[in-house]
N, C-alpha and C positions, 0 to 999 in steps of 0.2 A: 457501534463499537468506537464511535468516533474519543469519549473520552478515556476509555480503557487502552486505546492504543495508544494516548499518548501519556497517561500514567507508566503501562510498560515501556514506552522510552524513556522516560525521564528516569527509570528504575534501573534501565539495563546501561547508563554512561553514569552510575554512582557504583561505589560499594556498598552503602546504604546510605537511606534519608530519612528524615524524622516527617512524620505524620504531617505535624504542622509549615515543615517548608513545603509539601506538595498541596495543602490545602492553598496557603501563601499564594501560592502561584494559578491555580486554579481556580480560586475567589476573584484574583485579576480578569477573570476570563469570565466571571458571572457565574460558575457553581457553587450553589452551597456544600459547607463541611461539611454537612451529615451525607450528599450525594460522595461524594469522595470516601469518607469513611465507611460508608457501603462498600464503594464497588472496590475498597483495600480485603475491606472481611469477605469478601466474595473471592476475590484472588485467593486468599490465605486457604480456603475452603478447597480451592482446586489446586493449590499447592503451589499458584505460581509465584507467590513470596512467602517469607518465613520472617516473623520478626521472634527474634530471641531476647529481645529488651521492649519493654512496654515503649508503644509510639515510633519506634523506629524500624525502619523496612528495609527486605532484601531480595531481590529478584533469583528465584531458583532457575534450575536447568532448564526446567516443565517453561517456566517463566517466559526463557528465554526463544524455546522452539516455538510457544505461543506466539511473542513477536514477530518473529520472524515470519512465521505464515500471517501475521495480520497485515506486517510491514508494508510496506513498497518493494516492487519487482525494479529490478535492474530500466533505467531509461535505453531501452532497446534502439530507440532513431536513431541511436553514437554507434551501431554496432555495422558489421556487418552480416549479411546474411548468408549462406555458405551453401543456402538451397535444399536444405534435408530438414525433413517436416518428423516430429515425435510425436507418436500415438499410442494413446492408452487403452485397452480394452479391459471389461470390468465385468463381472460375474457375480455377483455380492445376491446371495439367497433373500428372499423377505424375510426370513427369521434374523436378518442382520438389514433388517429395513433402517432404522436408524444411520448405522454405520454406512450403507451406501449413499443414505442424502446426504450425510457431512462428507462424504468423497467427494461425490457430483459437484453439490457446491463449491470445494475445496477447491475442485479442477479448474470451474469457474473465474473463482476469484483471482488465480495463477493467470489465466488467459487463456486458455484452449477454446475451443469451438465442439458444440457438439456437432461429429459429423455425423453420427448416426445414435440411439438409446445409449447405449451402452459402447460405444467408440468415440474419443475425446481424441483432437489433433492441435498440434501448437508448431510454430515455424522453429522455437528459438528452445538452446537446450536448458532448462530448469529441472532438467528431471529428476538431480539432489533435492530440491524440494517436492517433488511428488512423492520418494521416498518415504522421506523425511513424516506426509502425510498419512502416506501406507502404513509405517509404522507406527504411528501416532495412534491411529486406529484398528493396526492389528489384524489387518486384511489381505496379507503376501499373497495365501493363498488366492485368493479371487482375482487378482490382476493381472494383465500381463502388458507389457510396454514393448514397442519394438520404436526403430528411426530408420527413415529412407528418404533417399534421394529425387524418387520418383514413384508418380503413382500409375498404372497400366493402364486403367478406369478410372474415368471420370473424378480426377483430383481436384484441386481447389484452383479455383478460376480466376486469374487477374480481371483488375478492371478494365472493363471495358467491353468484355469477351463473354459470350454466353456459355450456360452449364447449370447442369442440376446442383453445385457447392459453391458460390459465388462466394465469394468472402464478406460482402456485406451479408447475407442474408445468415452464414453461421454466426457472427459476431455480432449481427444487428450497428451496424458504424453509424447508419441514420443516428441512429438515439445518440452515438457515445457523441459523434459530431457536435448533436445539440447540447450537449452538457457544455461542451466545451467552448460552445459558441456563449450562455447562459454566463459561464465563468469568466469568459474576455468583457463580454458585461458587467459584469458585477467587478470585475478590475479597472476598467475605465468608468463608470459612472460613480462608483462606491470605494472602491477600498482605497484609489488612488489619494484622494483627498486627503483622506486620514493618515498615508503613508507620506505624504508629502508634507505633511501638521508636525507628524515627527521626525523628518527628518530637519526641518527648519528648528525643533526646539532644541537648544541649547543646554534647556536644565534636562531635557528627558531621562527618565526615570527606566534603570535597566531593567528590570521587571519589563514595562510597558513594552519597551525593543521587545524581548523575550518571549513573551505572549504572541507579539506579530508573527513573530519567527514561527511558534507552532502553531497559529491558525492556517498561515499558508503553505507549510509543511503539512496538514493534516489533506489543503486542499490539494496539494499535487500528488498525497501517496493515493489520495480516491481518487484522483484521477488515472494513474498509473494502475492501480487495481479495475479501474473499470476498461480501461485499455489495451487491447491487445500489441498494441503497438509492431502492427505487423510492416513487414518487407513495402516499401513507397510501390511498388508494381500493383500489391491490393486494396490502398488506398484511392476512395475518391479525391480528386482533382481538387475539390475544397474541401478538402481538408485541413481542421486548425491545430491539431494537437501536438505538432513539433513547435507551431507560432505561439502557443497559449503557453507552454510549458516553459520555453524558453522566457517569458515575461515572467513567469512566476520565479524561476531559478535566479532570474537577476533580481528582482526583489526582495527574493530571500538572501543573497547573497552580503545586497547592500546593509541588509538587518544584521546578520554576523559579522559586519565591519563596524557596525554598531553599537557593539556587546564588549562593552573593556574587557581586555585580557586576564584583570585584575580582578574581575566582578564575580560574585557564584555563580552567573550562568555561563560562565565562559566554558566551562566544563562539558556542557549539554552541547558543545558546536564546534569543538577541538577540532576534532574529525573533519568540520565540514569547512573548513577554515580553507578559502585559494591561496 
């Protein structure tokens, strides 16, 4: 989904855009037109933009709730935790086989854990967006959500501490760990260079900024998506993903100091502007 999610951003911070400035910008990036011009008639088909003038586009409703479940989760390590865990139970028949894997998944992508088939649990409250997924899908009846503070049996286990619900083993944190170790790699051996190429040029070309800006935006909403970003008590002890994330936030940040105020793309970073 990696270039659909960032077509529907660059769609949901315009009123509309012409065909050709999103190819524009995604050519920069090595996609062919014709790959763009697909996945726009592909949008239009599921309704999540409408253009009402030949080549120029507009992000619908549909469009909009699309992003937002593709988007990035809130960076949960700034938060606190207030100690009351949200659980989802699910009942979804096989005659709605379909509809139950895009919830499963759904729930996934959010961050819960499965703690048992059909019981999903998350520390942090999101549960506007699980709605949001309910209804999307049209599954009210089938679910049922509750939130507590405590569990009487065998709840989710900090580290360190033994139990049948370890917090690594519903989240799987080995693996997310390595991603994020994979990605401090590939920022000190690789990207660094190229980000330090452009910050030394002088003639650099806002597009080029631009581009940076969503490749490493793309790499921290998958990161944040792969991430539960749970309470530092369930965390292993090496753990990199507050260290990795914060490098990428200042990189990204530097890139939007980047971006003149005056440019077209200043529009896409208003928001993200300290």
């Amino acid at each position: 989904m990696t270039v659909e999610k960032q077509l529907l951003y660059l769609l949901s911070k315009k009123v509309e855009m012409e065909g050709k400035e999103l190819i524009n910008i995604f050519e920069e990036m090595n996609y062919t037109p014709q790959s763009i011009r697909n996945i726009l008639s592909k949008f239009k088909g599921m309704s999540y933009i409408t253009s009402l003038e030949r080549g120029i586009y507009k992000i619908t409703p549909s469009g909009l709730d699309a992003y937002s479940l593709y988007s990035k989760k809130d960076n949960f390590y700034t938060k606190h935790w207030d100690g009351k865990w949200y659980l989802v139970f699910l009942e979804i028949p096989e005659t709605l086989r379909r509809k139950r894997d895009a919830f499963r998944k759904g729930l996934l992508q959010l961050g819960f854990g499965m703690l048992y088939k059909s019981v999903y649990v998350y520390p942090w409250d999101i549960i506007n967006k699980v709605l949001n997924l309910v209804d999307s899908l049209e599954i009210e009846d089938y679910i049922t959500i509750i939130s507590s503070n405590e569990f009487l049996l065998n709840g989710i286990v900090p580290e360190g501490r033994a139990g049948p619900n370890t917090a690594s083993s519903l989240w799987n944190l080995e693996e997310i760990n390595t991603n994020y170790k994979n990605i401090q790699i590939w920022l000190e051996n690789e990207y660094k260079t190229k980000f330090n190429s452009l910050i030394k040029d002088n003639n650099r070309n806002p597009l080029q900024v631009f581009t940076n800006f969503l490749t490493l935006k793309e790499k921290r909403d998958d990161l944040l998506i792969a991430d539960p970003m749970l309470p530092a008590e369930f965390l292993p002890g090496s753990w990199l993903g507050t260290t990795v994330l914060f490098s990428i936030d200042k990189l990204i940040q530097t890139l939007i100091t980047l971006i003149p105020e005056n440019s077209y793309y200043s529009s896409f970073v208003a928001d993200l502007r300290s």
